[in-house]
C-alpha positions as CSV (number, residue, x, y, z in Angstrom):
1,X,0.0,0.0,0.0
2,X,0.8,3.4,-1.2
3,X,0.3,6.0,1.8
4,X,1.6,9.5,1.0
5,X,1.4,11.9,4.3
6,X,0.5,15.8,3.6
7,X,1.7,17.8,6.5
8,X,4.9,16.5,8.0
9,X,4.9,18.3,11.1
10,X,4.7,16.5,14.6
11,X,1.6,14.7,13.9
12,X,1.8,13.8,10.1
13,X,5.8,12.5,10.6
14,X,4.9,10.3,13.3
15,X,1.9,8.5,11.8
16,X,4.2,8.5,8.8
17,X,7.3,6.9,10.4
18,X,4.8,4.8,12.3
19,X,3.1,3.5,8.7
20,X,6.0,3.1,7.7
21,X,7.6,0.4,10.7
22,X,4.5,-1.5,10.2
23,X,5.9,-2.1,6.1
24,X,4.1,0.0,4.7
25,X,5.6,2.8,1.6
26,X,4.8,6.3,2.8
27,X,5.8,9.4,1.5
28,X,5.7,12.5,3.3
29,X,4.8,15.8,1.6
30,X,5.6,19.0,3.0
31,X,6.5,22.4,2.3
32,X,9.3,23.0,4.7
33,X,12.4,22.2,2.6
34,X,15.0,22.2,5.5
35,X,12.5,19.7,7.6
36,X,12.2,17.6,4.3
37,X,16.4,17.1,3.8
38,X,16.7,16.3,7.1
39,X,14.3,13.5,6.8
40,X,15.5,12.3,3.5
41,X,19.1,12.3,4.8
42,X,18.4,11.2,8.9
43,X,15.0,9.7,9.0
44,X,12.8,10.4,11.3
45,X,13.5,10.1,15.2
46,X,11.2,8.5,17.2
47,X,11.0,8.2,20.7
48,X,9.1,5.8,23.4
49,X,9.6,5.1,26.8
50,X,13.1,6.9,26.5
51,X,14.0,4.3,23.7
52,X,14.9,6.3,20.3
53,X,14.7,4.7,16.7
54,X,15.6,6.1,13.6
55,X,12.8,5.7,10.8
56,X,14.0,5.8,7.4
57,X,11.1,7.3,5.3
58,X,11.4,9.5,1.8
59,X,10.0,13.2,1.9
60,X,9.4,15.5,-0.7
61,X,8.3,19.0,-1.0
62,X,6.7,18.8,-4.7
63,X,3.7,16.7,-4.9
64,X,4.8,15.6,-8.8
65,X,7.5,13.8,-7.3
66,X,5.0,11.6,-6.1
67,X,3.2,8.4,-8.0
68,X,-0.4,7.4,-7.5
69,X,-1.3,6.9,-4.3
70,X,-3.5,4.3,-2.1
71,X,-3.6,6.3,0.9
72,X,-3.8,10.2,1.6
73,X,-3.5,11.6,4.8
74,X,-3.9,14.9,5.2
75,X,-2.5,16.3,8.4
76,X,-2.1,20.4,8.0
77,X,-3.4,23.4,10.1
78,X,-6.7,24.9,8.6
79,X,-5.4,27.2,6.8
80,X,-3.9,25.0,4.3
81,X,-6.5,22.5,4.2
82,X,-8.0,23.3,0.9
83,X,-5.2,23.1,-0.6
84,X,-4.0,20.0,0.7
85,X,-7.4,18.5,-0.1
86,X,-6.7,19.4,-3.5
87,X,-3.2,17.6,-3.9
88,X,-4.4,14.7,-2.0
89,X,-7.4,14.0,-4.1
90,X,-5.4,14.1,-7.6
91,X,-2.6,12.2,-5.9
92,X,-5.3,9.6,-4.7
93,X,-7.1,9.6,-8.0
94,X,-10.1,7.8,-8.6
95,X,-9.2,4.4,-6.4
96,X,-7.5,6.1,-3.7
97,X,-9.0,7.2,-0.3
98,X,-8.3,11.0,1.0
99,X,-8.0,10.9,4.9
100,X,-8.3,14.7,6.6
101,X,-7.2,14.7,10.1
102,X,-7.0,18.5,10.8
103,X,-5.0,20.0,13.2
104,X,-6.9,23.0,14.4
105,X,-10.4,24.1,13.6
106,X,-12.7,21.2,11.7
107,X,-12.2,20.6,8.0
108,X,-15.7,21.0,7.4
109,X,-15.1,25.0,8.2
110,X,-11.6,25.2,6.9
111,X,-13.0,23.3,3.4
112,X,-15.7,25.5,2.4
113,X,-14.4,28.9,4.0
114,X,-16.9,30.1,6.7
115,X,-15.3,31.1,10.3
116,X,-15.7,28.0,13.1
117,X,-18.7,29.4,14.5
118,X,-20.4,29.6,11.5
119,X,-20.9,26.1,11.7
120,X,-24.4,25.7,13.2
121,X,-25.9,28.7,11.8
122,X,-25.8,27.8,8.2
123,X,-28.7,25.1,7.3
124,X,-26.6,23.3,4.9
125,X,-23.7,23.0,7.6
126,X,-26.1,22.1,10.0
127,X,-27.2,19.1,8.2
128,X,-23.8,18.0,7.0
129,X,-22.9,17.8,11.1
130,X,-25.9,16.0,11.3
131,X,-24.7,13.7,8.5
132,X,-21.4,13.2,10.0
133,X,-22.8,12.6,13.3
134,X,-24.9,9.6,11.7
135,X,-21.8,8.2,9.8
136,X,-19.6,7.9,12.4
137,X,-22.5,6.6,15.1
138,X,-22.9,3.8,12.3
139,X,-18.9,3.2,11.9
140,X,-18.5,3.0,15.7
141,X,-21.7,0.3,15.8
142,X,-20.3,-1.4,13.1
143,X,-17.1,-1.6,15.1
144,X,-18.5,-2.3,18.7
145,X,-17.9,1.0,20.0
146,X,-19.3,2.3,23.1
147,X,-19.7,6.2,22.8
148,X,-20.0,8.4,25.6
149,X,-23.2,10.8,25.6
150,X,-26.2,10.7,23.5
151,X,-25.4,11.7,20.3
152,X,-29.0,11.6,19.0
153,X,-29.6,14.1,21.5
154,X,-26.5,16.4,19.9
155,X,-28.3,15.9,16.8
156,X,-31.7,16.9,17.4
157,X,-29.8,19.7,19.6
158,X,-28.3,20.2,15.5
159,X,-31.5,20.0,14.2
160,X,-33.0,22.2,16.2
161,X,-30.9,25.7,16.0
């Protein structure tokens, strides 16, 4: 499996070298060139229980550099999540899957450009929480997953602003 990480800061380089132990190919994608030498040319250092390992893993700052792609994980700040998107859906292609992990503010605000409060105030956002909300209810079911709360209570709450 093909996993290429977007984001290579703390986050997206340790899921990255972790992927990567476990056998899989990962490239990480980043626009930092100094952080991206360093990986190419030391790994990445990883450390657990005060034992260190050095992960070997490629890294690249330009996104043609990289083939097709099984796997996107998308791991910026909001800012640069649209754009991220962007490069991880073409690298993905068709049979690929685009994973957003956003560090910060939700990708649902970050993707279509309204400010993180906006959220519930806009019908259409409203019911694409609501959506969400019923996806992952099903996945955790489906996985045998208690969940804290009531979350058919948070989405009536949804429903009802």
């Amino acid at each position: 499996m093909n996993i290429t990480v977007i984001g290579a800061g703390a986050m997206g380089s340790l899921f990255g070298a972790l992927l990567a132990e476990a056998g899989k190919t990962v490239t990480l994608l980043d626009i930092r060139r100094e952080h991206v030498d360093a990986v190419n040319a030391n790994g990445l250092s990883i450390e657990k229980a005060g034992a260190r390992r050095i992960v070997p893993i490629q890294a690249t700052t330009d996104p043609d550099r990289i083939r097709s792609t099984d796997l996107s994980i998308v791991f910026v700040k909001s800012p640069h999540t649209a754009a991220a998107a962007e490069t991880a859906a073409r690298l993905s292609g068709n049979t690929g899957v685009v994973l957003l992990i956003n560090v910060g503010i939700n990708a649902i605000t970050a993707l279509v450009g309204i400010k993180n409060g906006q959220i519930l105030e806009l019908e259409w956002s409203r019911q694409l929480s609501c959506e969400a909300v019923e996806e992952a209810m099903a996945v955790a079911r489906a996985q045998n997953v208690a969940i804290d709360g009531d979350p058919v209570a948070l989405k009536a709450s949804l429903k009802e602003k």
